[in-house]
Structures are given as C-alpha cells and as structure tokens.
MARTORBA-314652 format. One line per field, with one value per atom (N, C-alpha, C): residue in three letters; atom name; x, y, z. Coordinates in nm, 3 decimals. Layout:
res: (ALA  ...)
atom: (CA  ...)
east: (X  ...)
north: (Y  ...)
up: (Z  ...)
# end
This chain:
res: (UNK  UNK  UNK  UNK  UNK  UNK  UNK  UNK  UNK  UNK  UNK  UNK  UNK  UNK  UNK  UNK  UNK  UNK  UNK  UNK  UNK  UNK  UNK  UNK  UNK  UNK  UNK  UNK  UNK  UNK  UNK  UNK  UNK  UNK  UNK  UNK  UNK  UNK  UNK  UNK  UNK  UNK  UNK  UNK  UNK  UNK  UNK  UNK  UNK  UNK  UNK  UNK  UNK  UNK  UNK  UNK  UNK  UNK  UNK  UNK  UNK  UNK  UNK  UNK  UNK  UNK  UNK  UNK  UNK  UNK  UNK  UNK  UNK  UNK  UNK  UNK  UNK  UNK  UNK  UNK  UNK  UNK  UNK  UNK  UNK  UNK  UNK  UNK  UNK  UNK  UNK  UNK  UNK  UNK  UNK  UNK  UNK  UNK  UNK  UNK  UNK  UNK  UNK  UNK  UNK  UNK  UNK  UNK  UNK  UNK  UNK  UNK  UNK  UNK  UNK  UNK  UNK  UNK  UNK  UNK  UNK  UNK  UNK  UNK  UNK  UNK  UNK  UNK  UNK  UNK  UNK  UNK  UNK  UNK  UNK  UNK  UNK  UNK  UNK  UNK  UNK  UNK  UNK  UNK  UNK  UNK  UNK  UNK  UNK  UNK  UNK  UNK  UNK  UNK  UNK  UNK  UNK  UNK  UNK  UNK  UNK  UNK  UNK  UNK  UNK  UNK  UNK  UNK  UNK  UNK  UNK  UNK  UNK  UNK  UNK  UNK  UNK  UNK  UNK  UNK  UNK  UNK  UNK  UNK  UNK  UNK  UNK  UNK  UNK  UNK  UNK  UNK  UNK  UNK  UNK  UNK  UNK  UNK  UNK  UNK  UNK  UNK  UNK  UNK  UNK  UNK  UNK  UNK  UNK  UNK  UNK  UNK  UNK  UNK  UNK  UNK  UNK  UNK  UNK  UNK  UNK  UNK  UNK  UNK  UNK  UNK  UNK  UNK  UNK  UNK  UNK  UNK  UNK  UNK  UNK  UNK  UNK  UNK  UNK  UNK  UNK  UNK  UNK  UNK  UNK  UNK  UNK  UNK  UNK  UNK  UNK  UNK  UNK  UNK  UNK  UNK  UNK  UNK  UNK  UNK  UNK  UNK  UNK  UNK  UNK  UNK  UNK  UNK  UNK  UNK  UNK  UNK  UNK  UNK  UNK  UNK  UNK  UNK  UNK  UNK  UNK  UNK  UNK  UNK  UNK  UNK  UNK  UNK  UNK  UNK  UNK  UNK  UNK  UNK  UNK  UNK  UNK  UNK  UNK  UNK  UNK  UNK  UNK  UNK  UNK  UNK  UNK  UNK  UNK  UNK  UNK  UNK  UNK  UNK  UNK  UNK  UNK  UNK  UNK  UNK  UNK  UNK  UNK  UNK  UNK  UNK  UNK  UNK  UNK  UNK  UNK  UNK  UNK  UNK  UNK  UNK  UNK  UNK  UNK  UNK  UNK  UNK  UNK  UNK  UNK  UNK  UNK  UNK  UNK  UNK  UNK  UNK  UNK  UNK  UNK  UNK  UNK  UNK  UNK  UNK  UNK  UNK  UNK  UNK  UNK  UNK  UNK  UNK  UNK  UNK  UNK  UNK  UNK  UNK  UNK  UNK  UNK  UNK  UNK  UNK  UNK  UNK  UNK  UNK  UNK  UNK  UNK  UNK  UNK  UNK  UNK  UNK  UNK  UNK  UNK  UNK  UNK  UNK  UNK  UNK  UNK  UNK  UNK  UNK  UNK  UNK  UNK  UNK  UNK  UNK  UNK  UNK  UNK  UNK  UNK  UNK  UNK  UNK  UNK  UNK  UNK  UNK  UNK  UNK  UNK  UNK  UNK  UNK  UNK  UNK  UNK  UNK  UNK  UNK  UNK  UNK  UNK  UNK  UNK  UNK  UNK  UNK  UNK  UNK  UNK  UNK  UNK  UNK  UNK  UNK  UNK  UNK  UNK  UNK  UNK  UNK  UNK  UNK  UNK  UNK  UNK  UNK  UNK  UNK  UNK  UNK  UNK  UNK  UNK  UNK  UNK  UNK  UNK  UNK  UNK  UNK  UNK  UNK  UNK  UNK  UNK  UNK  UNK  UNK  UNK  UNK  UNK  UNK  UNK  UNK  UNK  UNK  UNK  UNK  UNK  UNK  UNK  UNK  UNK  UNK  UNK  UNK  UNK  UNK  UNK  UNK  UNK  UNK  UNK  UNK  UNK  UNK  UNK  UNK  UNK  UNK  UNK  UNK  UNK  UNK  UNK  UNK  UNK  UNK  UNK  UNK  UNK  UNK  UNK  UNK  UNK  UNK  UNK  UNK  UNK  UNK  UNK  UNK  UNK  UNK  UNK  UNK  UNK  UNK  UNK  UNK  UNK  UNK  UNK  UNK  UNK  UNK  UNK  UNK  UNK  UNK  UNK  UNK  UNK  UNK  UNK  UNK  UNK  UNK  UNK  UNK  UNK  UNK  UNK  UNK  UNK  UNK  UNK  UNK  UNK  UNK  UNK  UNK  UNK  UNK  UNK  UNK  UNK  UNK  UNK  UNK  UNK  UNK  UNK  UNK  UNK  UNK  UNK  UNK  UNK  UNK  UNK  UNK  UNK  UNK  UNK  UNK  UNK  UNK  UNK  UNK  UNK  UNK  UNK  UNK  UNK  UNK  UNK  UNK  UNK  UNK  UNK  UNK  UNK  UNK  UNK  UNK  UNK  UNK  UNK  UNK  UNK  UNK  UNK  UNK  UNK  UNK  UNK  UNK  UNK  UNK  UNK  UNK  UNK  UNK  UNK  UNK  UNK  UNK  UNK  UNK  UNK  UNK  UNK  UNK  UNK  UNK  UNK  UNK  UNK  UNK  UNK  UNK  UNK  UNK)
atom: (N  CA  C  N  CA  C  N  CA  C  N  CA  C  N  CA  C  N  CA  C  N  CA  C  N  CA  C  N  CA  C  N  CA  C  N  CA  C  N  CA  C  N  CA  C  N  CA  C  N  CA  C  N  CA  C  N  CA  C  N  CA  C  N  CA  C  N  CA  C  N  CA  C  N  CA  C  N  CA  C  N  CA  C  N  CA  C  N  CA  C  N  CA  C  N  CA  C  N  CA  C  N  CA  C  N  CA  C  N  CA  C  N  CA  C  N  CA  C  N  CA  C  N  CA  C  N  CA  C  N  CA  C  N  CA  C  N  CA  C  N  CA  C  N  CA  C  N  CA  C  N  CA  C  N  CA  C  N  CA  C  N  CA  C  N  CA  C  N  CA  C  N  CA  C  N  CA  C  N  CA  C  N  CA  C  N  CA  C  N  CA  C  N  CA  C  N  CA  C  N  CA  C  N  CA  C  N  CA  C  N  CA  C  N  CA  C  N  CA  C  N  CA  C  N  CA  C  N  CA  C  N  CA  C  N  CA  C  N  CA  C  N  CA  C  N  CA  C  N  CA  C  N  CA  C  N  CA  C  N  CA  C  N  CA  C  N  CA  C  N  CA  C  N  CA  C  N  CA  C  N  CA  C  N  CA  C  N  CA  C  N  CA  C  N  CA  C  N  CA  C  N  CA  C  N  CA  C  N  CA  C  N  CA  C  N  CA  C  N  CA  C  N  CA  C  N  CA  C  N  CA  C  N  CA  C  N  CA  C  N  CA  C  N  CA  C  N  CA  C  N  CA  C  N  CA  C  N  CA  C  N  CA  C  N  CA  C  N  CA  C  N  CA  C  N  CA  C  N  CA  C  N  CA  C  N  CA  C  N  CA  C  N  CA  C  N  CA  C  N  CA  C  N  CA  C  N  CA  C  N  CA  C  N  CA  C  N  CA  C  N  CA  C  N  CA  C  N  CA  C  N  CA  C  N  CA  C  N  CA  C  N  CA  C  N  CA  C  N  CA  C  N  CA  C  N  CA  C  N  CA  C  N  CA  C  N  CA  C  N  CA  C  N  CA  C  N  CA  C  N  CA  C  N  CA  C  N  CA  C  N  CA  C  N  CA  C  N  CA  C  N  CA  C  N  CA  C  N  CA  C  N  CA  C  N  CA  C  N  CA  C  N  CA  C  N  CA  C  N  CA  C  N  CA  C  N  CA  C  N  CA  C  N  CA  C  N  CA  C  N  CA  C  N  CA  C  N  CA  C  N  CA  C  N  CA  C  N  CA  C  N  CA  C  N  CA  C  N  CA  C  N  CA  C  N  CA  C  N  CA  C  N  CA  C  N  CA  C  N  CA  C  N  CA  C  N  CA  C  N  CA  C  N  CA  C  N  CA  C  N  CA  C  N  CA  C  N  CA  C  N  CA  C  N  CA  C  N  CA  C  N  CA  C  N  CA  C  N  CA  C  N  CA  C  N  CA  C  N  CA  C  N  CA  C  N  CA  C  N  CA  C  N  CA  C  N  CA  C  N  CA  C  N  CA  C  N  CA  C  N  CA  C  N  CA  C  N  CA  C  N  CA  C  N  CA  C  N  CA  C  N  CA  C  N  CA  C  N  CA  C  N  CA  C  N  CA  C  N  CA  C  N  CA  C  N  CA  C  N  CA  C  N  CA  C  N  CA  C  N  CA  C  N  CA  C  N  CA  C  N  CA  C  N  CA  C  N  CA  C)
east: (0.473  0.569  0.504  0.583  0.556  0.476  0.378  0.359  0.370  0.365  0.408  0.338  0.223  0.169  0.171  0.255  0.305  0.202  0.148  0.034  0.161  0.136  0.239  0.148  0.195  0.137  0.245  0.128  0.160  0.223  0.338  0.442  0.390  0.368  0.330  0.405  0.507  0.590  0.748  0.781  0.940  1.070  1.067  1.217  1.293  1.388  1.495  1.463  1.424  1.403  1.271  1.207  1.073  1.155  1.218  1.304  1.382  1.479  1.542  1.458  1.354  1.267  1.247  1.176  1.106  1.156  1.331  1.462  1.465  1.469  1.465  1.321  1.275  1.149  1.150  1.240  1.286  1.174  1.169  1.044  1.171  1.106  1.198  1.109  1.187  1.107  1.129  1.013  0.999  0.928  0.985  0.936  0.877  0.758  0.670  0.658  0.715  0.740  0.676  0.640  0.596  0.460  0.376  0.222  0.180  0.101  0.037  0.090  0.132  0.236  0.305  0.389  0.471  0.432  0.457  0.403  0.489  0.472  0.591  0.502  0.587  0.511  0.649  0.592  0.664  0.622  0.713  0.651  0.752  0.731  0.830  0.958  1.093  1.184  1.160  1.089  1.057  0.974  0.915  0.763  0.848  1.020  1.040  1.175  1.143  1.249  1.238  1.144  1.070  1.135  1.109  1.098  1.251  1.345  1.427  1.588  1.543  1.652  1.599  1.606  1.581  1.669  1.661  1.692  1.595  1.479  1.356  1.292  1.210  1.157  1.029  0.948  0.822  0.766  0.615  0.531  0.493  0.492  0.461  0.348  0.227  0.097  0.068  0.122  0.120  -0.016  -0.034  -0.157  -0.145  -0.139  -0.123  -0.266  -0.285  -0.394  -0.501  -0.487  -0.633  -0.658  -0.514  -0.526  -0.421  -0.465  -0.359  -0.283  -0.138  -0.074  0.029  0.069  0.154  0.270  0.356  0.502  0.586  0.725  0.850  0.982  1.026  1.152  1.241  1.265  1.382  1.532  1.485  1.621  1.654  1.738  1.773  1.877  1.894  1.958  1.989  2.178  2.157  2.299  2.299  2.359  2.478  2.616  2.734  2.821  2.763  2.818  2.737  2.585  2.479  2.438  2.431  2.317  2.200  2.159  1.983  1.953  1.854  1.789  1.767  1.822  1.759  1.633  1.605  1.566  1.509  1.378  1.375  1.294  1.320  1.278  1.166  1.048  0.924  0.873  0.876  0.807  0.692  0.643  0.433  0.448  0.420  0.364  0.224  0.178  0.056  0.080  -0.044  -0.079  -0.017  -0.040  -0.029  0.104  0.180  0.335  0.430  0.505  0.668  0.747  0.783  0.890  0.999  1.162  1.260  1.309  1.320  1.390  1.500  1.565  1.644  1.625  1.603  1.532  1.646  1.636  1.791  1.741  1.884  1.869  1.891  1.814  1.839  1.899  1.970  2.018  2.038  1.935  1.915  2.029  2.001  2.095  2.273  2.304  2.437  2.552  2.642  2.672  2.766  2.768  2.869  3.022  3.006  3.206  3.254  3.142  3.160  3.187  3.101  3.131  3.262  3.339  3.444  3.539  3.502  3.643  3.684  3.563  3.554  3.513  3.493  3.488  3.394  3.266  3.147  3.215  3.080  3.160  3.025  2.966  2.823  2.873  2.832  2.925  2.782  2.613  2.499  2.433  2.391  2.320  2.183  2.179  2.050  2.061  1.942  1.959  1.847  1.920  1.785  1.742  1.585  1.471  1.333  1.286  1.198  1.089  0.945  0.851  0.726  0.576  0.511  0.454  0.433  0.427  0.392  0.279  0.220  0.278  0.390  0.488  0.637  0.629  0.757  0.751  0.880  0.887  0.952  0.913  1.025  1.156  1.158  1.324  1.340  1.504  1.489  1.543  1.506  1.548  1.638  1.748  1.833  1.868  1.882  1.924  2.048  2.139  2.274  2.351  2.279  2.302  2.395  2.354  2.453  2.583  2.602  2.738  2.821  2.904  3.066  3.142  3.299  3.371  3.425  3.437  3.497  3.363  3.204  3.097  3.012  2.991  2.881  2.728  2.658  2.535  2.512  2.460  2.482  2.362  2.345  2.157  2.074  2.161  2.111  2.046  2.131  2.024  1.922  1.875  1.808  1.657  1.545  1.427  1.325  1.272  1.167  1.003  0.912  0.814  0.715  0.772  0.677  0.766  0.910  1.015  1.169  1.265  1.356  1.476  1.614  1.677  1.795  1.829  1.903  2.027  2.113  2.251  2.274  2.409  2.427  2.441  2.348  2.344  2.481  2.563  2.692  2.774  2.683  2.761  2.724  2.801  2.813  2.731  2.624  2.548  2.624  2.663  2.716  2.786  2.890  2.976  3.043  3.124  3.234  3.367  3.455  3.615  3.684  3.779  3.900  3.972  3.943  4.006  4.180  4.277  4.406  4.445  4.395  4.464  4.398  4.254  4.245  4.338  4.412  4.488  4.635  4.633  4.784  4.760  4.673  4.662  4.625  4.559  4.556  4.718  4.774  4.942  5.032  5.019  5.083  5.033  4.952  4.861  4.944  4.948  4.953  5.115  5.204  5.357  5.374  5.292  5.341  5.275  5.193  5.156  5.304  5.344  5.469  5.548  5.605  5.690  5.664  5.562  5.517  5.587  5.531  5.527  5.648  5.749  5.913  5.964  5.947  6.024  5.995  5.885  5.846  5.907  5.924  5.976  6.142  6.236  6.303  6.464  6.540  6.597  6.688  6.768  6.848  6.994  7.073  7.214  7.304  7.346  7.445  7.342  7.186  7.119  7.093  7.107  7.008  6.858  6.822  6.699  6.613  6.533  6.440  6.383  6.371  6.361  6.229  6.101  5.956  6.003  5.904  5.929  5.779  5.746  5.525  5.552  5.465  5.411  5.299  5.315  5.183  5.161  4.980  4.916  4.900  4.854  4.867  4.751  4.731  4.583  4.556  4.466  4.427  4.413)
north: (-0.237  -0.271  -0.259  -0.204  -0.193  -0.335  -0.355  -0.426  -0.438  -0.536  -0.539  -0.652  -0.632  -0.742  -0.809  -0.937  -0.991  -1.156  -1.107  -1.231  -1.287  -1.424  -1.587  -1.702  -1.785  -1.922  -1.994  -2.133  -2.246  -2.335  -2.414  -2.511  -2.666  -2.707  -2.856  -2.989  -2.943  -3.001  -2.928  -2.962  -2.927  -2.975  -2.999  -3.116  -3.051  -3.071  -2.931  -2.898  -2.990  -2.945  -2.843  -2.845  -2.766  -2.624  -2.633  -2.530  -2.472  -2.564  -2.461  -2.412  -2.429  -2.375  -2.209  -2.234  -2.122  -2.029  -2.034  -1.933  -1.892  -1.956  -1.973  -1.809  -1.849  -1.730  -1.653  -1.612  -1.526  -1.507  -1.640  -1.655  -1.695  -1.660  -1.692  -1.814  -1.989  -2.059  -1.982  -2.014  -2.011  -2.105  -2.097  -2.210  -2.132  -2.144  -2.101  -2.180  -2.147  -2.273  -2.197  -2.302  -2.211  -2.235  -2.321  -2.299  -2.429  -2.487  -2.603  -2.723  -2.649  -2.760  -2.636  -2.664  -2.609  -2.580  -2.462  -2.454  -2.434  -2.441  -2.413  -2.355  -2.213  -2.103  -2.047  -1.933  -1.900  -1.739  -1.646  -1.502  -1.465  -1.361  -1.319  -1.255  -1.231  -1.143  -1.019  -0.950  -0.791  -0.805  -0.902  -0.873  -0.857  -0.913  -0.908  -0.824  -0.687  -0.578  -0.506  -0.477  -0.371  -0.440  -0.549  -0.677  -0.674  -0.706  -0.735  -0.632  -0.545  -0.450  -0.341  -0.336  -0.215  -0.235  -0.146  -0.180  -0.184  -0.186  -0.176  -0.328  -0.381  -0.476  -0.499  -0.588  -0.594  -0.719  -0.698  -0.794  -0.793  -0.924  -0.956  -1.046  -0.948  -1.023  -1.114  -1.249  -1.369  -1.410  -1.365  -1.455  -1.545  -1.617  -1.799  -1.826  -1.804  -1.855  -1.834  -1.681  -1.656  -1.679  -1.731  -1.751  -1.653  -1.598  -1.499  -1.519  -1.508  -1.589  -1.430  -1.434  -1.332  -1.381  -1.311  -1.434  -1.274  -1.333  -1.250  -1.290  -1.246  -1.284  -1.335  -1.477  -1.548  -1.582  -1.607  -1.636  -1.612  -1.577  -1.525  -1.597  -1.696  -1.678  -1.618  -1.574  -1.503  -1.582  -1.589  -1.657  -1.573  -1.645  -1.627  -1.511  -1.486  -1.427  -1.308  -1.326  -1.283  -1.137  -1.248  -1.157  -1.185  -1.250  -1.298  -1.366  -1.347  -1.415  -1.527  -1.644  -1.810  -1.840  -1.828  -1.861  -1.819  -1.789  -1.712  -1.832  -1.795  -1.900  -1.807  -1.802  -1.700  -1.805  -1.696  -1.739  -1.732  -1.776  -1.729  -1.713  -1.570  -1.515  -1.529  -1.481  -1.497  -1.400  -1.342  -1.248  -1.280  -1.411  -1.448  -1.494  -1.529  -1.593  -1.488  -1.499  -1.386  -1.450  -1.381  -1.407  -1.309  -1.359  -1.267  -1.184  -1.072  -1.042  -0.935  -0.887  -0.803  -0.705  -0.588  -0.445  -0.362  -0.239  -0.134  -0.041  0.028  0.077  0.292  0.388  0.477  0.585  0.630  0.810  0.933  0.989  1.135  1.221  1.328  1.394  1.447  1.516  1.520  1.497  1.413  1.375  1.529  1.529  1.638  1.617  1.479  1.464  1.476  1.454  1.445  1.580  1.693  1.872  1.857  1.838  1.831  1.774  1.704  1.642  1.494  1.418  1.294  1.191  1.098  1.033  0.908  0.866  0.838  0.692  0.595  0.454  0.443  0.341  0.306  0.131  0.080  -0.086  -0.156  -0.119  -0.218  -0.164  -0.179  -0.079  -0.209  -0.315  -0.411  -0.477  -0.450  -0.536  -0.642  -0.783  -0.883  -0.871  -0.859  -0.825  -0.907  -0.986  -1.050  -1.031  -1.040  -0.968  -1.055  -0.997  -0.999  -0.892  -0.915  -0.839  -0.726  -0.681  -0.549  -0.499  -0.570  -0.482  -0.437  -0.495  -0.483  -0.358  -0.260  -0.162  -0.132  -0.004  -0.024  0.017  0.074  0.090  0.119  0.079  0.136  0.242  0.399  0.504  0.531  0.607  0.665  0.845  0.902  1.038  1.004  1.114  1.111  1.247  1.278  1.493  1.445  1.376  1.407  1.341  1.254  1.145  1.270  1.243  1.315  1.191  1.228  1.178  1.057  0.961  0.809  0.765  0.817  0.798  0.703  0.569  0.503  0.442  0.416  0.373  0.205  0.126  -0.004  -0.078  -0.182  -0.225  -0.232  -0.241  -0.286  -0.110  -0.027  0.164  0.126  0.074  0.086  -0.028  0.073  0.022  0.039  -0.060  -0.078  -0.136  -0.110  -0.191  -0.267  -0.388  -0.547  -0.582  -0.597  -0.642  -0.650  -0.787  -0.805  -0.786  -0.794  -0.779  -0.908  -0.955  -1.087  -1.073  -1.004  -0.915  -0.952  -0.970  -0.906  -0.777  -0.771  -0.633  -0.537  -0.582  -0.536  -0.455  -0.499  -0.488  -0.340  -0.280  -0.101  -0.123  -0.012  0.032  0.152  0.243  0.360  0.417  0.538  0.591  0.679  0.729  0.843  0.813  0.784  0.765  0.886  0.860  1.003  1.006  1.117  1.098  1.171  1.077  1.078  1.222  1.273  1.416  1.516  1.504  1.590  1.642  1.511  1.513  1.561  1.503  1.613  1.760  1.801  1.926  2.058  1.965  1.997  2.010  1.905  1.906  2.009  2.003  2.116  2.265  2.287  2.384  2.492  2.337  2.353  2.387  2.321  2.356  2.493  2.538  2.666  2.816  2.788  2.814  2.838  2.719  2.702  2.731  2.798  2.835  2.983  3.053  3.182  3.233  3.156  3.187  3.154  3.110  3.066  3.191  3.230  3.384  3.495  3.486  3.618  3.598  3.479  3.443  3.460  3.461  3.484  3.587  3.530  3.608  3.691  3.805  3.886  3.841  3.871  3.787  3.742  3.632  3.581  3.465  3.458  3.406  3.295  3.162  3.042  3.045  3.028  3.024  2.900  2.902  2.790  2.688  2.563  2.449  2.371  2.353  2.298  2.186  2.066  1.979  1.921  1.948  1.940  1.769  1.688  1.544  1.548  1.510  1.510  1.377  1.453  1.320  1.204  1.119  0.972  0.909  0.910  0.858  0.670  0.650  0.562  0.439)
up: (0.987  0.883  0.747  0.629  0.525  0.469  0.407  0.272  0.137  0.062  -0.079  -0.111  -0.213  -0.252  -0.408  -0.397  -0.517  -0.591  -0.725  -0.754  -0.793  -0.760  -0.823  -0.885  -0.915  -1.007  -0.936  -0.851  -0.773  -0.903  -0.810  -0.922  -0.869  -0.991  -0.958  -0.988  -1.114  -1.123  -1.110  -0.987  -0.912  -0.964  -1.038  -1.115  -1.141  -1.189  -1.252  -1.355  -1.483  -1.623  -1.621  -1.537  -1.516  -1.436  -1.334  -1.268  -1.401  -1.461  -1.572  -1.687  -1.745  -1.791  -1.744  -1.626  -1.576  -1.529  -1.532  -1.493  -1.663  -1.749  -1.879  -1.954  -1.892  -1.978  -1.813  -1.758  -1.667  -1.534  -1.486  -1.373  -1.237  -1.114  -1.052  -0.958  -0.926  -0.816  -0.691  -0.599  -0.501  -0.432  -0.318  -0.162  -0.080  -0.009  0.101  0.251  0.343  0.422  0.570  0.656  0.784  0.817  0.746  0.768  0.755  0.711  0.733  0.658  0.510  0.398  0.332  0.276  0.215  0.029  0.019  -0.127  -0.224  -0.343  -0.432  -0.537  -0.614  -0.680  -0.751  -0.844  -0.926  -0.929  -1.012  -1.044  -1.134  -1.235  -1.299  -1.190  -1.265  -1.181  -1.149  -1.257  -1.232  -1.124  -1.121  -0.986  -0.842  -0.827  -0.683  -0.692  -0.808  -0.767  -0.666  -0.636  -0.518  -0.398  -0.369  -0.235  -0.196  -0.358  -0.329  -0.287  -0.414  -0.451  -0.362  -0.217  -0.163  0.027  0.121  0.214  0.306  0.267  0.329  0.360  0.458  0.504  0.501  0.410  0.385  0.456  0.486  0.465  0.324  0.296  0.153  0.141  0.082  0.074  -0.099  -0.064  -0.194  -0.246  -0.379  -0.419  -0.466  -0.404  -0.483  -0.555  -0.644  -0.757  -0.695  -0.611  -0.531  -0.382  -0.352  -0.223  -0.169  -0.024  0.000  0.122  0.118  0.160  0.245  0.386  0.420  0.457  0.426  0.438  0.428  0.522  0.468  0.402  0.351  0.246  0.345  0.361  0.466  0.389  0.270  0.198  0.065  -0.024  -0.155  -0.245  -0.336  -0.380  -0.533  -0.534  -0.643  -0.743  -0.883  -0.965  -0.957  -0.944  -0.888  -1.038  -1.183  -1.226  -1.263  -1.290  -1.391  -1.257  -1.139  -1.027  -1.093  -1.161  -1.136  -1.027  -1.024  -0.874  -0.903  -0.853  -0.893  -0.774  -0.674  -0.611  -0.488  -0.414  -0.297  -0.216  -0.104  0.049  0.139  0.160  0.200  0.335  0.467  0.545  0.621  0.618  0.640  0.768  0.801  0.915  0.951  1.062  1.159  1.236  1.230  1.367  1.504  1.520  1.693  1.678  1.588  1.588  1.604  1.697  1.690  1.534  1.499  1.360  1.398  1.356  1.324  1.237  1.186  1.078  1.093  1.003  1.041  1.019  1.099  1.037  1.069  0.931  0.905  1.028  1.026  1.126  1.058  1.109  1.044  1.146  1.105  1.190  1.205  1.256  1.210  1.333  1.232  1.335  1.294  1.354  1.288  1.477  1.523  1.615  1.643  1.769  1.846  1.808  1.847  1.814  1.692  1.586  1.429  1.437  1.454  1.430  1.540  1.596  1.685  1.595  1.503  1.440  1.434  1.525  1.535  1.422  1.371  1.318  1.357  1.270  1.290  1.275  1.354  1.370  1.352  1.253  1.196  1.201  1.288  1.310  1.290  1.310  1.261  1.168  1.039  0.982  1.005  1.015  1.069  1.220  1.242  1.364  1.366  1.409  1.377  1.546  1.473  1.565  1.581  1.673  1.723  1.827  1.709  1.780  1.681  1.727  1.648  1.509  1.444  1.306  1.323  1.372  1.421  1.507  1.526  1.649  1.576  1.494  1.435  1.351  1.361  1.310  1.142  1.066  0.911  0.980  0.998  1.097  1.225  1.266  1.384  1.411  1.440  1.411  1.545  1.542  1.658  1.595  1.692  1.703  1.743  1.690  1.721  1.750  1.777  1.807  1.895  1.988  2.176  2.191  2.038  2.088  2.052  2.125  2.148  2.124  2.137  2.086  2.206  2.164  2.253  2.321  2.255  2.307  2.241  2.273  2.154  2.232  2.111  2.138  2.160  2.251  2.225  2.244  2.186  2.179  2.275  2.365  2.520  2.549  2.486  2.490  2.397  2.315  2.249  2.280  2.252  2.277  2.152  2.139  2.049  2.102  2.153  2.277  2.155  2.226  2.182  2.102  2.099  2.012  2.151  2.068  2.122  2.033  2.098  2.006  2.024  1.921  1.934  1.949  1.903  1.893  2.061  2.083  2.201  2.267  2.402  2.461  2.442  2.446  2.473  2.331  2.249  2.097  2.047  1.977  1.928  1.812  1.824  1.736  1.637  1.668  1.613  1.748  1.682  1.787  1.731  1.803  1.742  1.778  1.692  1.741  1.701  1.809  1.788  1.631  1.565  1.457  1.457  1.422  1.443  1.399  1.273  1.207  1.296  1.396  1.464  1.580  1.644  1.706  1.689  1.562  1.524  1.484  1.451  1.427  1.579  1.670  1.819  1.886  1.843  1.902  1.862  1.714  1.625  1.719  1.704  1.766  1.889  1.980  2.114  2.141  2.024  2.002  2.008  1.907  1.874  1.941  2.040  2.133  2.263  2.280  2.377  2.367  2.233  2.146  2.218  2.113  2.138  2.295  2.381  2.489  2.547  2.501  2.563  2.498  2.401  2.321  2.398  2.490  2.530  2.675  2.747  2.910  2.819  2.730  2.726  2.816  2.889  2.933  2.912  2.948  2.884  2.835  2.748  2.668  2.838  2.798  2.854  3.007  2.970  3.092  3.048  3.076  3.060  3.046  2.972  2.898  2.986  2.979  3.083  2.928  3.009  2.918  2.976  2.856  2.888  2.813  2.843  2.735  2.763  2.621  2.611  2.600  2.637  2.598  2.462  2.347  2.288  2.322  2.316  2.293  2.218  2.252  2.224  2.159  2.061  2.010  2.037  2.114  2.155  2.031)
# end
C-alpha cells in the first residue's frame, strides 16, 4: 500500500477556544487513536490535500514532534457550507494487527456485452477490506473483457491473498445489463425482416395471404 508522510505539532491544550483558533490560521485538529494513549496534533490544511482529495488509500507515516507514528485516515470531517476540513480521526497501525479499510476498486478492459450494446453496471467502486498492512493492496483490480450481457462479477469471484472481504459474498461488483434501445432496435430489425419476407411468400390476386404474428421481446 501506498505511503504519505505528513510532519504535525502535538496539541496540549484541547478546548474549543484553542480548537477555534487553530481552524482560524487554517490548521486542521486531529485525534490519533489505536495505540497505547491517544494523541492529539495538528497540521496545516494544505499538508492533508494529497491524503485527502484523492481516491487512493495511504499509509500515513506521522511525525509527531519527531516521533513517527503509522496510522490510516478512519474518519473526516468536513464544514457543512465552506468544505474545509474541521477535523480528521487517524488510526495507528502495526505490522502484526489486521486493520480495515476500504480500498477502490479499478477496471481494465473494455466488457463484451458493452461492444454488444449492453450497458455497464459499476454497483462497488470500494470494497472494505481486512487484512494486515503488507497485505493490503492500492486497489483491487478486475478485468472485464469476458462479461457479456445479464453477466456480473460478485465478491465472493474475487480474490485478494492475505485479505478478506466484509461486503457480502453475494453482492454485485460490476456487470452488464440489457440495454432497452438495444432491444428495440433488434425488434424493429427483426419486423422488417418479416415483412420482407411475407411480400415475397405473397400469393397470386384473389388468394388469402398467410398471417405471422412475431412476439417482441420483453426487456427484463
């Protein structure tokens, strides 16, 4: 998994007037939780654009006033009109500890049913994933060449080794659904096809003409 290493300054006094201050000359608080005590620290906002504004998943190596601290981003909050960041929640990882997070999911490939006319069904772009750190991947990549159409991928296909996945097995990763205008344009198609071919079985003046009657299909 990616890293990102961000220096901070430990908070000693936690109060609000000290909190609105330090939102004030554009610092954001933070909480460190997970390890022996809990710490409280600070960093400018620019320092957690990288961390924050991306779809990517870091280990984040913290220097607390020289001490180095590995933690991942557990929680965010953001100010309900501005979007500044008020606040982030960091959880200290360990080698030997499983941690969860949610890692994006990427897809190469261009699907069969999509060149067919189908229509791509992208239903996880994260999947929260539980493992240890060195096991944990930056994404989880899928190929999608082979889906055809009414065909999907579901977590329970999907493998990552030394990682679990929390989602239920059962739940759609990506897929291809029937797209409706393909279907009318297949029907249309197939009309005038039946057509063609009733003008030419045509019989001579004064004969009853023979009568087909096509079913179109039914989009699910």
């Amino acid at each position: 998994m990616k890293s990102l290493a961000i220096s901070v300054k430990s908070r000693e006094n936690v109060g609000k007037s000290n909190t609105r201050a330090l939102r004030n000359q554009g610092n954001v608080p933070c909480v460190l939780y997970g390890g022996e005590k809990q710490v409280c620290f600070y960093a400018h906002e620019n320092d957690f654009r990288k961390l924050v504004y991306t779809p990517d998943v870091f280990i984040v190596e913290l220097n607390i006033d020289g001490e180095i601290k590995k933690a991942i981003m557990q929680d965010i909050q953001f100010h309900p009109v501005t979007d500044k960041i008020l606040h982030i929640d960091f959880l200290e990882v360990f080698n030997d500890k499983k941690v969860t997070v949610s890692i994006p999911v990427v897809l190469h490939g261009l699907a069969i049913g999509v060149r067919n006319g189908g229509n791509l069904m992208f239903r996880r772009r994260k999947i929260i994933t539980r493992g240890l750190v060195e096991n944990l991947p930056d994404v989880i990549e899928i190929n999608i060449d082979d889906i055809n159409i009414g065909q999907f991928i579901y977590i329970k296909d999907i493998e990552v080794e030394g990682c679990e996945f929390l989602a239920p097995a059962s739940s759609v990763v990506v897929g291809v659904k029937t797209s409706r205008a393909a279907i009318e344009e297949e029907t249309e198609e197939e009309e005038g096809e039946e057509g063609e071919e009733g003008a030419e079985s045509a019989p001579s003046e004064g004969g009853d003409s023979p009568t087909e009657t096509a079913e179109a299909p039914v989009a699910e």
